[in-house]
C-alpha positions as CSV (number, residue, x, y, z in Angstrom):
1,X,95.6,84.3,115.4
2,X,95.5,87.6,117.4
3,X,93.1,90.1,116.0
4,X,95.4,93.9,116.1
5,X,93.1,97.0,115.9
6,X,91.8,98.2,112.8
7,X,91.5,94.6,111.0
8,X,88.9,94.3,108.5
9,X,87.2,91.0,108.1
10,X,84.2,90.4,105.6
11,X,81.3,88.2,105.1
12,X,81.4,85.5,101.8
13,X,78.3,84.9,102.5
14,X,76.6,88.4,103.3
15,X,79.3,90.9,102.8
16,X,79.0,92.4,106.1
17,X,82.4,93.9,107.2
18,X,83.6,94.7,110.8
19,X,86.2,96.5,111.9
20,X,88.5,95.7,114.8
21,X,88.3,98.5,117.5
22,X,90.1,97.0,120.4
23,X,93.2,94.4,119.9
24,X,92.8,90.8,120.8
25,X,95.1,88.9,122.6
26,X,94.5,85.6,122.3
27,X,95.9,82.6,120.8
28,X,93.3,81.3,118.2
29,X,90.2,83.7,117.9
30,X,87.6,83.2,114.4
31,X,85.4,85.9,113.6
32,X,81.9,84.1,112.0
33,X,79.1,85.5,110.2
34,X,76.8,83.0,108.2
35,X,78.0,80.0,110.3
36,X,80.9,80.5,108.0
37,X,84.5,82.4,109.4
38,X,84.7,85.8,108.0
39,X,88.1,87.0,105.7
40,X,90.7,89.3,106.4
41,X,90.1,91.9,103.9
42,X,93.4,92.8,102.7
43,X,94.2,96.7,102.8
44,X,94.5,98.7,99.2
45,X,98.0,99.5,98.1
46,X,98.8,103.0,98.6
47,X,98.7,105.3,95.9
48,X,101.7,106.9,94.6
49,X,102.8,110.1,95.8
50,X,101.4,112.2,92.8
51,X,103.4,113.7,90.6
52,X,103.5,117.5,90.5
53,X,102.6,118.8,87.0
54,X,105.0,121.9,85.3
55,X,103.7,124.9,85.4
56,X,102.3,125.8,82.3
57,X,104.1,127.8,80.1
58,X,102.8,131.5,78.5
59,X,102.1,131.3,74.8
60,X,105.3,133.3,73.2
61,X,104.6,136.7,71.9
62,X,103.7,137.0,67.8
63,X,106.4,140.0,66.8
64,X,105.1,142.5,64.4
């Protein structure tokens, strides 16, 4: 499978990642470290937009 630019792969083995700086073209490329092929590290989810908090509100006045 074609490697596409910024592609993570890591290590079972070792734990050594790469990152892939220029896309690959070709048909069937492995990436191996170890003698063994490395993994596509699968990207986080993205965090949810956060939430904005209230502002918060001014203690009401004590009346005398």
């Amino acid at each position: 499978m074609a490697k596409k630019k910024g592609e993570k792969y890591e290590c079972e083995e070792c734990g050594m990642v790469i990152v892939v700086e220029d896309a690959c073209g070709c048909e069937e490329c492995v990436i191996a470290c170890c003698e063994t092929p490395m993994k596509k590290v699968k990207a986080p989810a993205k965090k949810a937009a956060a939430k904005k908090k209230p502002a918060a509100k001014k203690p009401a006045k004590k009346k005398k």
